[in-house]
N, C-alpha and C positions, 0 to 999 in steps of 0.2 A: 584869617589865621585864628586858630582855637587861642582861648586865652593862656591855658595850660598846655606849653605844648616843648618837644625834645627836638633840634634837628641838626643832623649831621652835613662836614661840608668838609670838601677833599681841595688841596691845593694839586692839581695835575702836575705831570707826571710823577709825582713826588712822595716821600710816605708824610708829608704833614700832613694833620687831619685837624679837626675842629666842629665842637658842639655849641652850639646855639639852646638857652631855657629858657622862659618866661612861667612864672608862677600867678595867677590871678586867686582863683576859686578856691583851689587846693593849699594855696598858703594864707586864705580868708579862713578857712575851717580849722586848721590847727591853731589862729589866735581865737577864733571863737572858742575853744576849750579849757582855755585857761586867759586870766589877767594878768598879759605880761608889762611890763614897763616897756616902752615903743623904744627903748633901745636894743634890748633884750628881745622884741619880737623880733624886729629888723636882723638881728643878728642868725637869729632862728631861719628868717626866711634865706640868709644868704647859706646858711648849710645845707635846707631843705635844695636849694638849685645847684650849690655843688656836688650833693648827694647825687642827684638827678643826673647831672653831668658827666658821672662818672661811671655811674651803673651804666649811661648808655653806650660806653668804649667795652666794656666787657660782654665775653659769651659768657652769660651767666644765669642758670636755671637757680633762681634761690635769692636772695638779701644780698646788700651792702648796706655796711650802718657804719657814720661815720660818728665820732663823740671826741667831742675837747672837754678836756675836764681839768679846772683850773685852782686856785688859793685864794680868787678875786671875787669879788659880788656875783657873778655867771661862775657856779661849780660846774655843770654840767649843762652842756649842749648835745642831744642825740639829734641824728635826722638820718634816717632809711628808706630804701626803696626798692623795689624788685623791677625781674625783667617786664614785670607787664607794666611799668610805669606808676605804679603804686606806691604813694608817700606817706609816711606818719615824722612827728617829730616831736620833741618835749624841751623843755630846758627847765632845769634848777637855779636859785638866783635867791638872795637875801633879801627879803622884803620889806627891811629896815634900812638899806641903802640909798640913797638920795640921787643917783646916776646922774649927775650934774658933767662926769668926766665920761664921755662916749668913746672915747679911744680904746681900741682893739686891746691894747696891753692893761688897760685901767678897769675893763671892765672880767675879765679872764685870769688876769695875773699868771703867775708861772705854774707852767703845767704839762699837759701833754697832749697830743691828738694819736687816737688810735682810727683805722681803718680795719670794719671788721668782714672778710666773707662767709658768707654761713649758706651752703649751697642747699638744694633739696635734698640731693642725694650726696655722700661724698667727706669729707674731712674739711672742720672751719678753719680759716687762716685768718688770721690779726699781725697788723702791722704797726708799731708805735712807735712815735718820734718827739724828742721834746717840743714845746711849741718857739716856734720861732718865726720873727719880722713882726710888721707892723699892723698885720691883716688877716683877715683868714686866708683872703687868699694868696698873700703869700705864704703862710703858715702851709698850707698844701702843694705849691711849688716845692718847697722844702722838703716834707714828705715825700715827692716824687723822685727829686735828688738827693736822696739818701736811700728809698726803700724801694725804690722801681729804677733810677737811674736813667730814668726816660726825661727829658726836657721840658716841661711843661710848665703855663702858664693857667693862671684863673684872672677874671675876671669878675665881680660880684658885687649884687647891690641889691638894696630895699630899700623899701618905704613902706609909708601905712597898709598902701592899699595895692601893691606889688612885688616880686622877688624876680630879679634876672641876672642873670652870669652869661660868660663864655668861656670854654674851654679850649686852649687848643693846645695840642702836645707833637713830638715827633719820634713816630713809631721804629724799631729797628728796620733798617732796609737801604741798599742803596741811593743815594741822592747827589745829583750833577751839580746844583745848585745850591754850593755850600753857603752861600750869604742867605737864602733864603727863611731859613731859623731866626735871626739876629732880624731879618726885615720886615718882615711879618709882624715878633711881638712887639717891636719899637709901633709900626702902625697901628696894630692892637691897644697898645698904651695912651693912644693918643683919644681914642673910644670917653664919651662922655654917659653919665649915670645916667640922664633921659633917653640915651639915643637906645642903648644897654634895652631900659625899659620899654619902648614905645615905638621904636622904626621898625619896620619890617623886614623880615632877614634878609630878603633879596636886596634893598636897597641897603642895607645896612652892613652887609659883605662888599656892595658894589663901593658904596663910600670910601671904604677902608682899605677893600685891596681891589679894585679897578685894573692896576694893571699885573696882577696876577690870572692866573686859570683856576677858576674857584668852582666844582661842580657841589651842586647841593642838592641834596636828596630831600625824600619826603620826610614831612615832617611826621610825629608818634606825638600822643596824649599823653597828658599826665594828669592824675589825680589822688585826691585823697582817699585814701583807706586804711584803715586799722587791721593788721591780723590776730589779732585779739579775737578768742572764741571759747567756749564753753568747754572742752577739749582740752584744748592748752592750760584754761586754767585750772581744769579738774587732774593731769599730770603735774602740774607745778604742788597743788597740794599734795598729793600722792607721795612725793619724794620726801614731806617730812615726816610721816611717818601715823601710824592712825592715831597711837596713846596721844599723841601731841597734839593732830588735831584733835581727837576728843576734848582735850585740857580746854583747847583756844573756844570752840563750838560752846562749851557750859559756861565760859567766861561771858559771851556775846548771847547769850539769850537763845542758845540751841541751835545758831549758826555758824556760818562762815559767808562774809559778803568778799568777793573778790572783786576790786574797782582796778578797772583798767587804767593807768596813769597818761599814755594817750588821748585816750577818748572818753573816758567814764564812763564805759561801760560797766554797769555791775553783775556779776553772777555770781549766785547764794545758794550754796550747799547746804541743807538741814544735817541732822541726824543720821535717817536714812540714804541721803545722799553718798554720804564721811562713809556708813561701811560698804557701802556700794564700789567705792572707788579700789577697796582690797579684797573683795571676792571676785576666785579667781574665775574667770572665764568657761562657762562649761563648753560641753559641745551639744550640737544641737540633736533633741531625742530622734531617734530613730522612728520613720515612718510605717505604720503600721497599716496594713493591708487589710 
């Protein structure tokens, strides 16, 4: 099994469904970019796999970014991902806090979680809820029953050197077997954080629900990438305006460095660059015979 990987698993004949994530490489690469406090990463990695989680229940050409933004030492948790399994993620956090208190509510404080979609094509939808329980992932159960109304549970963990969840929820549709909701996440609950990170899905479905009908599909990769590009950052300047960038460019030495907060990438617009970005597009000369 790939270390970064998504996989879906269906309780037959029924509409329960259920995602399996594990994060290895791709959640190695977003702490290599910044120095977080290993609470603070840990935290990070369980968004980056609920993130994951989530996106893979959607037909979705485009982003899901999910963000808690709180009044506690962790202001801000981002973590996003597209349909091709593509992650990034950040967190904001005070760097004079002494994070001695690791608990969900201690390190967040009151706040909110927003759910964002931002498709390719199409109108963005955001979904926000205050934060509530003791976890994130309860905090996104709660989300679900209030702004989807769909039943859902999370499961979620990290450590140093991994990130894994499980998701399972139950879609609108017919079902004979009304206990099977209530049976499921009680067995689900009983899931331990190693087994979470390190059994493998087949045996780790069969443990748990053995005597259910469980078909599980192939599994999909997951990895890191940044959509950050030269592009986007040269439209993000554009919108403030040129006098303004002119001001900032003579302040900085006749540039503009754009650092991607992600990934650190930098792109540096000179002078030239600044009036390039509002001259208007011509058309191209006509071919002459």
């Amino acid at each position: 099994m790939a270390p970064n990987f998504i996989q879906r698993f269906q309780f037959q004949p029924t509409p329960v469904r259920g995602e399996l994530c594990r994060l290895s490489e791709a959640y190695q690469a977003v702490r290599a970019k910044h120095q977080y406090p290993e609470p603070v990463a840990e935290l990070l990695g369980e968004a980056m796999t609920a993130v994951a989680l989530m996106t893979a229940t959607l037909k979705l050409e485009g982003s899901l970014i999910l963000q808690i933004q709180g009044d506690g030492p962790v202001s801000l948790i981002m973590a996003e991902c597209n349909q091709r399994g593509e992650l990034r993620a950040i967190a904001r956090f005070d760097e004079q806090a002494a994070y001695t208190d690791t608990q969900w509510t201690a390190l967040t404080g009151a706040g909110r979680l927003l759910l964002t979609i931002e498709p390719d094509d199409g109108e963005r939808y955001q979904g926000i809820v205050p934060l509530e329980g003791d976890s994130l992932a309860s905090a996104l159960g709660y989300y679900f029953q209030q702004s989807e109304q769909l039943p859902t549970q999370f499961l979620l963990t990290a450590t140093a050197d991994m990130a894994a969840g499980m998701m399972l929820q139950v879609l609108p549709g017919h079902n004979d077997d009304e206990d099977l909701w209530p049976r499921v996440t009680q067995l689900a609950a009983t899931v331990k954080d190693d087994e979470l990170l390190h059994i493998e899905p087949e045996q780790l479905l069969y443990r748990l629900f053995h005597e259910e009908t469980v078909e599980l599909f192939a599994a999909s990769a997951l990895a890191f990438r940044c959509s950050c590009s030269r592009e986007r950052s040269a439209n993000a300047l554009a919108s403030l305006g040129l006098d303004e960038l002119r001001d900032v460019a003579a302040e900085q030495g006749g540039e503009i460095a754009v650092d991607c907060q992600f990934c650190h990438q930098v792109y540096r617009f000179d002078s030239v660059d600044i009036e390039q970005l509002f001259q208007p597009v011509s058309d191209a000369p006509n071919h002459i015979q």
